[in-house]
N, C-alpha and C positions, 0 to 999 in steps of 0.2 A: 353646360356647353358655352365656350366662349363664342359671341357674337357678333363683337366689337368692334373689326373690321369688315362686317358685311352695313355696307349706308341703307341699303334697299330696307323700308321697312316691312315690307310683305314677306321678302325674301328670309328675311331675320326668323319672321314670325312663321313662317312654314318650316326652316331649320327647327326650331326649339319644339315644336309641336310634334314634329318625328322624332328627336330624340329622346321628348318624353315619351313616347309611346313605346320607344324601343327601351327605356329604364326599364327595372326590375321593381316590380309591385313592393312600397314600403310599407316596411311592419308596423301591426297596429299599434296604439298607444299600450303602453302597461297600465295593469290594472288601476293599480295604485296612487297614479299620475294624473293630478287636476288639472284641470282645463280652465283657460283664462277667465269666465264665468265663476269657475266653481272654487277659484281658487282664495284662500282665507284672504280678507283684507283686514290692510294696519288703517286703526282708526285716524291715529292723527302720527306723521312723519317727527321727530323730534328733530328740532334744526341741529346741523353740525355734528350730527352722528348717526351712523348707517345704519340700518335697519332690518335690510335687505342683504 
């Protein structure tokens, strides 16, 4: 939801709070899909070429 032109900050914050409510429940994550925690880490970054 755009907000951006509402200054009031309450007013903002009571808009986005019902449209969340009114969104559609997101699906959960897939199985297979790690989470920031679980996710492999690169030990050491090699400079000047991506990795990632």
């Amino acid at each position: 939801m755009n907000t951006k032109n509402i200054a009031d900050r309450l007013e903002r914050k009571k808009l986005k709070r019902a449209s969340r409510k009114k969104a559609p429940p997101k699906a959960k994550r897939a199985a297979g899909v790690a989470r920031g925690s679980v996710k492999k880490k690169v030990k050491k970054m090699a400079q000047g070429q991506r990795k990632r």
